[in-house]
N, C-alpha and C positions, 0 to 999 in steps of 0.2 A: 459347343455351347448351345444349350437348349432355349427358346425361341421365350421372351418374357409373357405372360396374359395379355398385356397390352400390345403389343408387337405383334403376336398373334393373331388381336382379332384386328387390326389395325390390315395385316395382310388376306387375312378374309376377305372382309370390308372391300378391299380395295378390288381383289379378286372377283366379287361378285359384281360389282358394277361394270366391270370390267367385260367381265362373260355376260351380261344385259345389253350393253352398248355393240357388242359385237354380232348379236342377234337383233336389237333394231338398225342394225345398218343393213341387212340381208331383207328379202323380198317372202324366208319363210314365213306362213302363219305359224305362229309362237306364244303362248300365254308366258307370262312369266310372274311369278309371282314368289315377294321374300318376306317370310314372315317372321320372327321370335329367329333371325340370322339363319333360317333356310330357305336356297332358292331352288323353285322346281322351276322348270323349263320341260312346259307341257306342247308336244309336237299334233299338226291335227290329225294324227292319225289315232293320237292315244297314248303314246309311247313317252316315257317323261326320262328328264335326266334331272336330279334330285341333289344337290350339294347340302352339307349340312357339315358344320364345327363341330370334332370331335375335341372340346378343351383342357381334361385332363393328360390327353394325347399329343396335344397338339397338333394335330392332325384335321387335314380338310377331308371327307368321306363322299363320296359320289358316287350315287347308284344310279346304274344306267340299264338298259335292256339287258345289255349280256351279261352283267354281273355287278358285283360291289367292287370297290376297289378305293383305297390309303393312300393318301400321299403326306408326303413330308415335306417342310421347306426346304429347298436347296439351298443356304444362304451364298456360296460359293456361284453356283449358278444363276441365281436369284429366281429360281422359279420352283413350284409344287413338281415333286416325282415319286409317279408309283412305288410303295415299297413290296410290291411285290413281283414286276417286273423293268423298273426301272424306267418305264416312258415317261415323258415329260408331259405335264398336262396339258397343255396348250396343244401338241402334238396329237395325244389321244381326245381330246373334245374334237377336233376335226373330224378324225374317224369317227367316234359317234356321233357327231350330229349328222354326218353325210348316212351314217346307215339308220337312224331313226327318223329321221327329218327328209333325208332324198335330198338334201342341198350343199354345197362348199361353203361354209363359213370357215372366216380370217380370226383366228386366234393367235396371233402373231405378236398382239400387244400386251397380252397376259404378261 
Protein backbone atom coordinates (compact mmCIF):
# COMPACT_ATOMS: atom_id res chain seq x y z
CA UNK A 1 0.00 0.00 0.00
CA UNK A 2 1.54 3.22 -1.12
CA UNK A 3 1.77 6.12 1.44
CA UNK A 4 -1.39 8.76 0.86
CA UNK A 5 0.02 12.87 0.01
CA UNK A 6 -1.21 13.69 3.26
CA UNK A 7 0.44 10.89 5.21
CA UNK A 8 3.33 11.52 3.50
CA UNK A 9 3.96 14.85 4.12
CA UNK A 10 2.61 14.37 7.58
CA UNK A 11 5.80 11.79 8.06
CA UNK A 12 8.12 14.34 6.49
CA UNK A 13 6.81 16.86 8.82
CA UNK A 14 7.25 14.91 11.51
CA UNK A 15 10.68 13.73 10.39
CA UNK A 16 12.15 16.85 10.05
CA UNK A 17 11.53 18.26 13.49
CA UNK A 18 12.58 15.42 14.56
CA UNK A 19 16.17 15.48 12.95
CA UNK A 20 16.24 19.53 14.33
CA UNK A 21 15.55 18.58 17.89
CA UNK A 22 18.21 16.00 17.77
CA UNK A 23 20.82 18.45 16.68
CA UNK A 24 19.71 21.14 19.16
CA UNK A 25 20.15 18.72 22.02
CA UNK A 26 23.98 18.22 20.87
CA UNK A 27 26.69 20.89 21.70
CA UNK A 28 27.61 20.91 17.42
CA UNK A 29 27.56 24.20 15.78
CA UNK A 30 24.70 23.61 13.25
CA UNK A 31 22.53 26.08 11.19
CA UNK A 32 19.57 24.54 10.42
CA UNK A 33 17.30 25.84 8.26
CA UNK A 34 13.51 24.50 6.52
CA UNK A 35 12.25 26.23 3.82
CA UNK A 36 9.24 25.67 0.93
CA UNK A 37 9.63 21.65 3.22
CA UNK A 38 13.62 21.48 2.86
CA UNK A 39 15.82 21.11 5.58
CA UNK A 40 19.56 21.71 5.27
CA UNK A 41 21.62 21.09 8.19
CA UNK A 42 24.66 23.24 7.62
CA UNK A 43 28.01 21.73 9.68
CA UNK A 44 30.75 24.78 10.49
CA UNK A 45 32.97 23.25 8.63
CA UNK A 46 30.83 23.86 5.39
CA UNK A 47 29.55 20.43 4.76
CA UNK A 48 25.69 20.36 4.66
CA UNK A 49 23.12 17.40 4.85
CA UNK A 50 20.21 18.57 2.72
CA UNK A 51 16.75 16.61 3.08
CA UNK A 52 14.20 17.55 0.69
CA UNK A 53 10.40 15.57 -0.30
CA UNK A 54 10.44 13.80 -3.34
CA UNK A 55 6.11 13.77 -3.63
CA UNK A 56 5.48 12.11 -6.74
CA UNK A 57 7.76 9.39 -5.17
CA UNK A 58 6.99 9.54 -2.20
CA UNK A 59 10.11 9.41 -1.15
CA UNK A 60 12.39 11.59 1.49
CA UNK A 61 15.93 12.44 -0.58
CA UNK A 62 18.98 13.37 1.39
CA UNK A 63 22.10 14.72 0.15
CA UNK A 64 24.91 14.30 2.05
CA UNK A 65 28.84 14.72 1.37
CA UNK A 66 29.32 11.30 0.12
CA UNK A 67 26.45 11.09 -1.91
CA UNK A 68 22.55 11.27 -2.64
CA UNK A 69 20.66 8.76 -1.38
CA UNK A 70 16.13 7.57 -1.39
CA UNK A 71 14.50 6.30 1.24
CA UNK A 72 11.18 4.87 1.32
CA UNK A 73 8.58 4.51 4.31
CA UNK A 74 8.94 1.28 6.01
CA UNK A 75 5.40 1.17 7.39
CA UNK A 76 6.10 -2.35 8.71
CA UNK A 77 9.21 -0.89 10.42
CA UNK A 78 7.90 2.48 10.99
CA UNK A 79 10.84 4.10 9.76
CA UNK A 80 12.69 5.76 6.24
CA UNK A 81 15.07 2.98 4.44
CA UNK A 82 17.56 3.38 1.82
CA UNK A 83 16.37 2.00 -1.40
CA UNK A 84 19.45 1.44 -2.38
CA UNK A 85 21.23 -0.29 0.28
CA UNK A 86 18.87 -0.91 2.75
CA UNK A 87 20.05 1.14 5.92
CA UNK A 88 17.79 2.56 8.10
CA UNK A 89 17.87 6.37 8.31
CA UNK A 90 18.18 7.00 11.64
CA UNK A 91 21.18 4.66 11.49
CA UNK A 92 22.87 6.36 8.46
CA UNK A 93 22.21 10.18 9.88
CA UNK A 94 24.67 9.09 12.78
CA UNK A 95 27.20 8.00 10.45
CA UNK A 96 26.94 11.09 8.59
CA UNK A 97 26.80 13.53 11.02
CA UNK A 98 29.67 11.91 13.05
CA UNK A 99 31.76 12.10 9.59
CA UNK A 100 30.77 15.78 8.54
CA UNK A 101 30.03 17.23 11.76
CA UNK A 102 33.11 15.34 14.02
CA UNK A 103 30.22 14.69 16.65
CA UNK A 104 27.76 11.57 18.03
CA UNK A 105 24.42 12.66 17.56
CA UNK A 106 21.08 10.33 18.96
CA UNK A 107 18.90 9.61 16.18
CA UNK A 108 17.28 6.99 18.00
CA UNK A 109 13.86 8.90 18.16
CA UNK A 110 13.30 9.17 14.40
Amino acid sequence: MSLTEARFHALVDALQLAVEDAFDATDLDVDLENSGGVLTVRFDNGSQLIFSRQEPLRQLWLAARSGGFHFDYDEAAGTWVCDGNGEALPAMLARLASEQGGAAVDFTAL
